[in-house]
MIDO-279298 format. One record per residue: residue number from 1; x negated, z, y of N, C-alpha, C in turn. Coordinates in pm, 1 decimal. Atoms other than C-alpha are relative to their C-alpha. Layout:
MIDO-279298
<rec seq="NUM" n_X="X" n_Z="Z" n_Y="Y" ca_X="X" ca_Z="Z" ca_Y="Y" c_X="X" c_Z="Z" c_Y="Y"/>
...
//
This chain:
MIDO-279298
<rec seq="1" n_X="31.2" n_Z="117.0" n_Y="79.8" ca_X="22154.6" ca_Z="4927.1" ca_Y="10995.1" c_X="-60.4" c_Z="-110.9" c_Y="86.3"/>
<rec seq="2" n_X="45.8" n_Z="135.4" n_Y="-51.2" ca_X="22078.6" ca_Z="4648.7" ca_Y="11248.6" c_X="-137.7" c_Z="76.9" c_Y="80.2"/>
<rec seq="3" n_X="171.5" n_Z="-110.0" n_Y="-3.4" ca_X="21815.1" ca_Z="4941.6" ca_Y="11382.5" c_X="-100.5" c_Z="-91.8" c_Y="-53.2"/>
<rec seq="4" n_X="61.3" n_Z="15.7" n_Y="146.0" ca_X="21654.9" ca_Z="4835.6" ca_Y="11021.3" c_X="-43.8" c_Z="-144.1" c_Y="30.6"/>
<rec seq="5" n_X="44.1" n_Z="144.2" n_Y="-13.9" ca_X="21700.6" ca_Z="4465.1" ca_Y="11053.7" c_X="-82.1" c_Z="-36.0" c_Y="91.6"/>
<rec seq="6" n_X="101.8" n_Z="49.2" n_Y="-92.9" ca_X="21575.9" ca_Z="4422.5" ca_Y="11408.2" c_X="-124.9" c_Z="41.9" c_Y="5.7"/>
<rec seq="7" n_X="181.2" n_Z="1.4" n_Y="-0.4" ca_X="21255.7" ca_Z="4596.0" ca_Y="11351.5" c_X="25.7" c_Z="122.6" c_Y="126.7"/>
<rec seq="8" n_X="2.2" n_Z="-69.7" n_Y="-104.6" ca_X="21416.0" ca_Z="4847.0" ca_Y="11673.9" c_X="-50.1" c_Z="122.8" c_Y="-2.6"/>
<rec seq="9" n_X="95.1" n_Z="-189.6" n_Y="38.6" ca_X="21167.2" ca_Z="5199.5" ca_Y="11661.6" c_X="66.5" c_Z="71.7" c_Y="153.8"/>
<rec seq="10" n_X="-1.5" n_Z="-99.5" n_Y="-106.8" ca_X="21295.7" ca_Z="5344.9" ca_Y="12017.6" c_X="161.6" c_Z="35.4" c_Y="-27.4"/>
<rec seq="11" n_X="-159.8" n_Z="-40.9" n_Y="20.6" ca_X="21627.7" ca_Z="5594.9" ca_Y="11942.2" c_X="-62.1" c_Z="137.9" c_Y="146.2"/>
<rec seq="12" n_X="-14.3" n_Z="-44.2" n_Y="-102.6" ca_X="21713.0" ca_Z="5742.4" ca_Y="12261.7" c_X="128.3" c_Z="116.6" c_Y="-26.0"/>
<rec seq="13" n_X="-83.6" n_Z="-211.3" n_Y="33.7" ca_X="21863.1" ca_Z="6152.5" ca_Y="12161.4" c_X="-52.5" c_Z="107.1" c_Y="51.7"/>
<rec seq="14" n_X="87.0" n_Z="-54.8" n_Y="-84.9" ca_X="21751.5" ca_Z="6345.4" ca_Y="12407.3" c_X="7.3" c_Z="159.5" c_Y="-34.0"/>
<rec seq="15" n_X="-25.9" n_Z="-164.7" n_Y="-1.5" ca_X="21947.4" ca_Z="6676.9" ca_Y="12311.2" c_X="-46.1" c_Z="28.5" c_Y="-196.6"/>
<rec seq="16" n_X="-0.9" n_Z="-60.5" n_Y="125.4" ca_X="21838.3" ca_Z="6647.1" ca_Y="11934.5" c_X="-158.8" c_Z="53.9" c_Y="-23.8"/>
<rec seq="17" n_X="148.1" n_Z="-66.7" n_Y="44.1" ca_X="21532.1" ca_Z="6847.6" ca_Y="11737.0" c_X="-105.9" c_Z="-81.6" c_Y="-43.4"/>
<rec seq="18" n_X="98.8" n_Z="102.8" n_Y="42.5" ca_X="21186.4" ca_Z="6717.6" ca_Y="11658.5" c_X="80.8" c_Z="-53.4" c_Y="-135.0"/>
<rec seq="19" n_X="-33.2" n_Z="30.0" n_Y="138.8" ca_X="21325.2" ca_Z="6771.5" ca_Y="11275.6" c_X="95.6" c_Z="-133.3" c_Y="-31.7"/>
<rec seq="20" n_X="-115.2" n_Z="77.6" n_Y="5.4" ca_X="21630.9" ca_Z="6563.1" ca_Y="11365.7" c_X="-28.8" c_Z="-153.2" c_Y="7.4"/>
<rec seq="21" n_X="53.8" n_Z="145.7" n_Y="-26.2" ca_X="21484.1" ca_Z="6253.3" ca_Y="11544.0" c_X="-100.6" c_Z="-66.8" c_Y="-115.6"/>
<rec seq="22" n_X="119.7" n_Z="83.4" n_Y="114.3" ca_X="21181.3" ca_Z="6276.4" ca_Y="11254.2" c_X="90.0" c_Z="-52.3" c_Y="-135.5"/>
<rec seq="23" n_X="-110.4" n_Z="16.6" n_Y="86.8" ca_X="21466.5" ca_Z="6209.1" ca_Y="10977.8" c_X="48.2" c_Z="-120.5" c_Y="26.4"/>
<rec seq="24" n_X="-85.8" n_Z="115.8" n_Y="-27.1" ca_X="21652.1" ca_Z="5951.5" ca_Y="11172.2" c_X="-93.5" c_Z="-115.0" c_Y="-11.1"/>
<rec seq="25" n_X="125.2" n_Z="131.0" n_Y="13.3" ca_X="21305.0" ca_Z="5763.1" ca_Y="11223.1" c_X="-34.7" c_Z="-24.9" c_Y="-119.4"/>
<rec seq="26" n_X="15.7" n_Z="52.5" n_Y="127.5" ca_X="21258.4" ca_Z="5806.9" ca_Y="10878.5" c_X="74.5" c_Z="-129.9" c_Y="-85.3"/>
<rec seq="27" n_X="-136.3" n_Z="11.6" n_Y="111.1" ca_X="21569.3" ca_Z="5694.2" ca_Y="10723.6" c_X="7.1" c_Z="-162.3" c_Y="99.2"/>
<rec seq="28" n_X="3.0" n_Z="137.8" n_Y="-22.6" ca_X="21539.9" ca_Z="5350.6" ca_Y="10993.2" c_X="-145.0" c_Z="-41.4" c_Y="43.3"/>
<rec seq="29" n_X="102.3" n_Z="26.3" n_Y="1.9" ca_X="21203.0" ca_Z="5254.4" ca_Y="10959.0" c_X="-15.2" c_Z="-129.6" c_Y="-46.8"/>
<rec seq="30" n_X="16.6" n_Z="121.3" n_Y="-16.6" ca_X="21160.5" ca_Z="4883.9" ca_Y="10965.3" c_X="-80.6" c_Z="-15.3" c_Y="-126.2"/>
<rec seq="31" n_X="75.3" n_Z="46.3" n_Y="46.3" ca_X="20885.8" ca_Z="4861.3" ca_Y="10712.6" c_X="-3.5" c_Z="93.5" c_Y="-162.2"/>
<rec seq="32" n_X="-45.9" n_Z="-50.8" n_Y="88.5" ca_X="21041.3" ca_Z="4956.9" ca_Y="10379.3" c_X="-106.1" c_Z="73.6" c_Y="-115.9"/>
<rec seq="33" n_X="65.5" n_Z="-67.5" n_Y="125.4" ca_X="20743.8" ca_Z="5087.3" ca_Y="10200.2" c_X="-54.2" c_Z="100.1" c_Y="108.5"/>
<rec seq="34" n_X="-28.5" n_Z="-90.5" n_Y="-46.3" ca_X="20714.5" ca_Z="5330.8" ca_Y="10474.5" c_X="125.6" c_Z="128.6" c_Y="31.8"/>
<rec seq="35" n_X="-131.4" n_Z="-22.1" n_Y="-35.9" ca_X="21083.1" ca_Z="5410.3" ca_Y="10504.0" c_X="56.0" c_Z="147.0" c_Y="-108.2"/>
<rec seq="36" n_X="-40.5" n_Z="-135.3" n_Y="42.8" ca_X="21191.1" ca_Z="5771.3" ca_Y="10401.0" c_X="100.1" c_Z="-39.7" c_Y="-132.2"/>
<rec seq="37" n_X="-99.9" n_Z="45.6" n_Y="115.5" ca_X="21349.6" ca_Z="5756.2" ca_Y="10060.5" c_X="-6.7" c_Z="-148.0" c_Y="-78.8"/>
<rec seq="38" n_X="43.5" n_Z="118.9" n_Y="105.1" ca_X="21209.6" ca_Z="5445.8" ca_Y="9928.4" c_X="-173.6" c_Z="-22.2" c_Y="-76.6"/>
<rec seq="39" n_X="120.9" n_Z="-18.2" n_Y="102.5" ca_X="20864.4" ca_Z="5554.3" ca_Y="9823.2" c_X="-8.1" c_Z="-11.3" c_Y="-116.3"/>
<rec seq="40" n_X="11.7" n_Z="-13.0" n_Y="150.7" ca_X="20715.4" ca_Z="5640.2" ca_Y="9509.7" c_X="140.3" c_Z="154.3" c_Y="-41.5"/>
<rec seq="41" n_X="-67.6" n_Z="-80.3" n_Y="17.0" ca_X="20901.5" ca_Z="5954.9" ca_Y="9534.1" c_X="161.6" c_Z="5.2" c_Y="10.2"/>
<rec seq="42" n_X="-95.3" n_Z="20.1" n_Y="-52.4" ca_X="21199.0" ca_Z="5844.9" ca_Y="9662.7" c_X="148.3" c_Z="97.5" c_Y="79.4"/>
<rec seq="43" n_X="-71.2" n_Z="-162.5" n_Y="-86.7" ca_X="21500.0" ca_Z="6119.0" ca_Y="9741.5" c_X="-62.2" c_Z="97.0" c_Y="29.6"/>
<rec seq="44" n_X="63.9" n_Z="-145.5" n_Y="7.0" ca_X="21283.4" ca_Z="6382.0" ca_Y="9686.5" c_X="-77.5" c_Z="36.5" c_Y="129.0"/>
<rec seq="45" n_X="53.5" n_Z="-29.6" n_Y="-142.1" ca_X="21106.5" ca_Z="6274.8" ca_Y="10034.6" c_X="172.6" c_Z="45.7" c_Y="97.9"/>
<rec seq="46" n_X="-103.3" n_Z="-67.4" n_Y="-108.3" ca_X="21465.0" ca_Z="6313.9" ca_Y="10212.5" c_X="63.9" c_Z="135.8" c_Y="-52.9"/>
<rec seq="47" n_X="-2.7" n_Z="-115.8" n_Y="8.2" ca_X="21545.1" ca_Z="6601.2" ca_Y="10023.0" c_X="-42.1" c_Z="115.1" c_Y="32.8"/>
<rec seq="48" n_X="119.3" n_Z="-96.8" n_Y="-46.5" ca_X="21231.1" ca_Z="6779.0" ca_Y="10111.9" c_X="-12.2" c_Z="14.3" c_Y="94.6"/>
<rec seq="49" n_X="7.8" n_Z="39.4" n_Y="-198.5" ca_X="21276.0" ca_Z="6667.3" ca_Y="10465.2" c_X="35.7" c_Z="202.4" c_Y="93.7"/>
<rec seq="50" n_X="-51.2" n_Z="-91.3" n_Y="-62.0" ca_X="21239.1" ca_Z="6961.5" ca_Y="10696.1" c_X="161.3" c_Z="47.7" c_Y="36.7"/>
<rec seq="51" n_X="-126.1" n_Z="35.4" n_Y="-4.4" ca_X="21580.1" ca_Z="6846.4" ca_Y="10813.7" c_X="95.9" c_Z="70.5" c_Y="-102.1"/>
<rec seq="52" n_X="-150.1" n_Z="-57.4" n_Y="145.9" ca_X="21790.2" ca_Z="6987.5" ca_Y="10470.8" c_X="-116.0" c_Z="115.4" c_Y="-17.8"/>
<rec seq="53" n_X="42.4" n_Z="-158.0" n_Y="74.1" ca_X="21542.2" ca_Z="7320.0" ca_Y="10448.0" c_X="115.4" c_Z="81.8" c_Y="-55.5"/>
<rec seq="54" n_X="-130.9" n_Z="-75.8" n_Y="-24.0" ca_X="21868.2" ca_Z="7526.3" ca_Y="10489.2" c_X="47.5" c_Z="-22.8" c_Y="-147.7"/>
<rec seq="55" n_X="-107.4" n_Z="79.5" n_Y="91.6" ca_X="22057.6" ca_Z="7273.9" ca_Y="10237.2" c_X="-51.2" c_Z="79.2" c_Y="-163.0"/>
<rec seq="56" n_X="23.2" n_Z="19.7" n_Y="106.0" ca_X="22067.0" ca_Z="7370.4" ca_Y="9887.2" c_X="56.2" c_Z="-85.2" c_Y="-90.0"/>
<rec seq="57" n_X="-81.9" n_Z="122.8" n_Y="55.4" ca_X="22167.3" ca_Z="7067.8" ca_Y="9700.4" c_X="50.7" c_Z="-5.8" c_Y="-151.1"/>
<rec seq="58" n_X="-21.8" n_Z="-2.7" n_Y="137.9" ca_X="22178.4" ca_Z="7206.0" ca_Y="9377.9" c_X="189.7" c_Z="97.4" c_Y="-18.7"/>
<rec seq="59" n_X="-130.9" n_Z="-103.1" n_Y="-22.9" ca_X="22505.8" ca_Z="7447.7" ca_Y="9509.3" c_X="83.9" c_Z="-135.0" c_Y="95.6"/>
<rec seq="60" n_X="-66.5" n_Z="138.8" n_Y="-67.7" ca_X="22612.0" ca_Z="7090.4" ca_Y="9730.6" c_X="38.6" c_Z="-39.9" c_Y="-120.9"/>
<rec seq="61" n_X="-43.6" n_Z="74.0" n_Y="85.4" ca_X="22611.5" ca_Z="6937.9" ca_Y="9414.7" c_X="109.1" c_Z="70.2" c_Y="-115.9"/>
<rec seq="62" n_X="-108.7" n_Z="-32.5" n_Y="75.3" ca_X="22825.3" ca_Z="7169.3" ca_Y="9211.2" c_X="114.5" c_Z="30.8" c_Y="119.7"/>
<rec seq="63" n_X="-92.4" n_Z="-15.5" n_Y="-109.0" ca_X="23054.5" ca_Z="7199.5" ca_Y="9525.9" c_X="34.7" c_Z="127.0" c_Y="24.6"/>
<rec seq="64" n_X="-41.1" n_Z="-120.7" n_Y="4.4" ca_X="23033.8" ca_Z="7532.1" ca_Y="9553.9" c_X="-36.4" c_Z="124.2" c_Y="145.9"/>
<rec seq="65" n_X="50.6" n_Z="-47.6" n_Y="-146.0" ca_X="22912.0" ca_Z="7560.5" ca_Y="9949.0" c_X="130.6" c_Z="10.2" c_Y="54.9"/>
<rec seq="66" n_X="-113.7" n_Z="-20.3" n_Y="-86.3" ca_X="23202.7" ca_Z="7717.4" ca_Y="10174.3" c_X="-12.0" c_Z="-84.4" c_Y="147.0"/>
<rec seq="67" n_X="58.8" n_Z="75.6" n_Y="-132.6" ca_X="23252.7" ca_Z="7480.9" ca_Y="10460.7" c_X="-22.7" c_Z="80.8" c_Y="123.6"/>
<rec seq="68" n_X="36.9" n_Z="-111.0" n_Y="-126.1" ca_X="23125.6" ca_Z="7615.2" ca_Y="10812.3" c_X="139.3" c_Z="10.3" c_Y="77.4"/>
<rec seq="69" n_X="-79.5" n_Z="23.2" n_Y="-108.7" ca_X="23429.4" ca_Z="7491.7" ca_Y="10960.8" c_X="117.5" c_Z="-43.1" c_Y="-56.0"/>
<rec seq="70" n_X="-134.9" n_Z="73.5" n_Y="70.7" ca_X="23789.5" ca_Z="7407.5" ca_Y="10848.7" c_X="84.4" c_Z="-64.1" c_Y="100.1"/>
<rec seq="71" n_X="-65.1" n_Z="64.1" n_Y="-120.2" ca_X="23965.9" ca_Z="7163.8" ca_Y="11078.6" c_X="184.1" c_Z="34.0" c_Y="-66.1"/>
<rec seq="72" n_X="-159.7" n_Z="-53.8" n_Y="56.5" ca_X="24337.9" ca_Z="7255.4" ca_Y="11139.4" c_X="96.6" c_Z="-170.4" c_Y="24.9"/>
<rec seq="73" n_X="-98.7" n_Z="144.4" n_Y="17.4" ca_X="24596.6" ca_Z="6965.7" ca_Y="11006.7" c_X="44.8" c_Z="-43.8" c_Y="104.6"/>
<rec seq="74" n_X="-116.3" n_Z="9.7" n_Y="-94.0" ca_X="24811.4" ca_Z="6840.4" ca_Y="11293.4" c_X="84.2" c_Z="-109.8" c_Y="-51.9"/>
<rec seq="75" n_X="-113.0" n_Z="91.2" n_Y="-1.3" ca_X="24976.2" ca_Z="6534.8" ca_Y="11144.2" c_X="3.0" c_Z="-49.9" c_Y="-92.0"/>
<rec seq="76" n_X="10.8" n_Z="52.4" n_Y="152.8" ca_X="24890.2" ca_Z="6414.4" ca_Y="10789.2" c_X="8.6" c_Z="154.6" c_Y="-97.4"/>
<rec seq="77" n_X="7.4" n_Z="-123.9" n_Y="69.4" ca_X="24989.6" ca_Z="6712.7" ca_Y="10551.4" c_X="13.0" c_Z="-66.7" c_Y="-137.1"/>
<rec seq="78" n_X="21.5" n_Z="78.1" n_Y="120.2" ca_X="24831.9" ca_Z="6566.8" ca_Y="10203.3" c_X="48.9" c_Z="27.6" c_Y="-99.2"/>
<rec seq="79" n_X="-42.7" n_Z="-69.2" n_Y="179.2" ca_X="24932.5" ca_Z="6817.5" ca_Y="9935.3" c_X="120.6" c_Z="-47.6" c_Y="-80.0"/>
<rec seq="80" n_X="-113.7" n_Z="55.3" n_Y="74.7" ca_X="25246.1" ca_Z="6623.2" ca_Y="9831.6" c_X="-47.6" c_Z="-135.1" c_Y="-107.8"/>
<rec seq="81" n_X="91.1" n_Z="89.2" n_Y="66.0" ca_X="24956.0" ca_Z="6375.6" ca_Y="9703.3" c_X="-31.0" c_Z="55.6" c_Y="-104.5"/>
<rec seq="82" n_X="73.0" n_Z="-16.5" n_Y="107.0" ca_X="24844.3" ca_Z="6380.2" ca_Y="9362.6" c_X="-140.6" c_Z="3.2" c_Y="33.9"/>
<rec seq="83" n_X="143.6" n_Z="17.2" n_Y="-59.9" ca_X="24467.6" ca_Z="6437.3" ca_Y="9360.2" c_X="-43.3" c_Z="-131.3" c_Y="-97.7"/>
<rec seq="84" n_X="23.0" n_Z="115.3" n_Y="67.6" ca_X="24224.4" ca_Z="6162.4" ca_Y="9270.4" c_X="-36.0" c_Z="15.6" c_Y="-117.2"/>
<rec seq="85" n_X="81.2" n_Z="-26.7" n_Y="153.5" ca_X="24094.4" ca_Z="6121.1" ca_Y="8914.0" c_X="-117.4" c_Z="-33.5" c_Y="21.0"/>
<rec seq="86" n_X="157.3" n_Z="-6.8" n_Y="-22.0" ca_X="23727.3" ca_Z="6170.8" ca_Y="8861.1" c_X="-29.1" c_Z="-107.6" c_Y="-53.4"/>
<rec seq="87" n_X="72.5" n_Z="87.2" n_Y="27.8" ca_X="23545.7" ca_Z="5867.6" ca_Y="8859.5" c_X="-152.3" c_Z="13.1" c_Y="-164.5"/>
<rec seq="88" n_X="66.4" n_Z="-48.2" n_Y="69.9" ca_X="23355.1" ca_Z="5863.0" ca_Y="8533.7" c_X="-113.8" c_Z="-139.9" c_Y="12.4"/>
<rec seq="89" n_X="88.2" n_Z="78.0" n_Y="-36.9" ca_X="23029.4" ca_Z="5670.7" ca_Y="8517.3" c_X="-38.6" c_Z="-37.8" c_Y="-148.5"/>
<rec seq="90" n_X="36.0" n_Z="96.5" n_Y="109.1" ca_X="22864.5" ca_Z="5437.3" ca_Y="8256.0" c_X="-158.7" c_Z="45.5" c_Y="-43.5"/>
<rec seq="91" n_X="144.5" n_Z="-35.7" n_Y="18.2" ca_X="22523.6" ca_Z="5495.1" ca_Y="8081.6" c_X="-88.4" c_Z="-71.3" c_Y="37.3"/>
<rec seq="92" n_X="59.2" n_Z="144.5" n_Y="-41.5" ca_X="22433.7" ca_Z="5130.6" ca_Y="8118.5" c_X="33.8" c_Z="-11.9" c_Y="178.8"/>
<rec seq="93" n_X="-70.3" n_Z="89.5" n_Y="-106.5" ca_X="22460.6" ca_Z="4961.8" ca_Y="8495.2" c_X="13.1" c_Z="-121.1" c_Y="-40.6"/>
<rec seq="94" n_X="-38.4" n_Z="100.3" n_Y="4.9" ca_X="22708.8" ca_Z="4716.1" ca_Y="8443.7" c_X="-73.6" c_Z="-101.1" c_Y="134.3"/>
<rec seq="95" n_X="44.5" n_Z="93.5" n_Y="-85.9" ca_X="22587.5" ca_Z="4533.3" ca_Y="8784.4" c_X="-136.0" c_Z="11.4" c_Y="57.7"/>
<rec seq="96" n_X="198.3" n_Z="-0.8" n_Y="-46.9" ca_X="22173.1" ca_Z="4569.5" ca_Y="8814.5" c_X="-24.2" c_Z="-139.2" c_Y="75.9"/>
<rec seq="97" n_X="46.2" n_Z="146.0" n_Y="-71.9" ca_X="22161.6" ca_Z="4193.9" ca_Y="8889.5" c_X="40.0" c_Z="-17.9" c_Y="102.5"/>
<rec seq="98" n_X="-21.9" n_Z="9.2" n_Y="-166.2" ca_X="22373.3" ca_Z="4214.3" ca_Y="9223.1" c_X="-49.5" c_Z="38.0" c_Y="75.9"/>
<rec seq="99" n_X="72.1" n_Z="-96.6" n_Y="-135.0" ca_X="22125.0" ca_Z="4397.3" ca_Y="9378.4" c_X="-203.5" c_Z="22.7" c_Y="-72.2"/>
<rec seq="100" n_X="148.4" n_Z="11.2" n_Y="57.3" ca_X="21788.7" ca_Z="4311.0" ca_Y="9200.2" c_X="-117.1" c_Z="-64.8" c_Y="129.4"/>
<rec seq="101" n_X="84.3" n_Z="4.0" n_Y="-120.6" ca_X="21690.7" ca_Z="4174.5" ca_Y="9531.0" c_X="-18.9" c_Z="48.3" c_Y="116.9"/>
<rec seq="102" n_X="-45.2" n_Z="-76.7" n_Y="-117.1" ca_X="21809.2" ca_Z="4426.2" ca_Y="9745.1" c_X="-134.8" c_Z="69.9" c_Y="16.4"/>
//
């Protein structure tokens, strides 16, 4: 984020891929009508992004990708938790105006 604000273009990742660094430059690109994901197209440029080839977002989005990796508990054991309730969403946005100048 302050990347964004200051206008800063040099990210110093020496061990990551062209794909990787071209993504990150995207996604903080100072000059918002250049800036990955705020075009005309908008997600559909970071979706398309070399970066998520792999990804299928349509199997992300029904949650139905096995994770690569399962980390093992050591000290919070949750299941005595109720789970959360699904956030349901509105047709209207109640708050458009808090962010009409964003």
């Amino acid at each position: 984020y302050l990347r964004i604000i200051n206008g800063c273009s040099s990210i110093n990742l020496k061990h990551s891929s062209i794909n990787c660094l071209s993504i990150i430059r995207g996604l903080l690109q100072y000059n918002v009508e250049r800036r990955l994901g705020c075009g005309q197209r908008g997600t559909l440029d970071i979706i398309e992004h070399v970066w998520f080839d792999e990804i299928n977002f349509w199997t992300l989005y029904q949650q139905k990708y096995i994770a690569p990796f399962i980390p093992i508990r050591k000290y919070i054991i949750t299941d005595r938790y109720e789970d959360e309730t699904i956030l349901r969403f509105t047709a209207k946005n109640l708050h458009e105006n808090e962010f009409k100048e964003f």
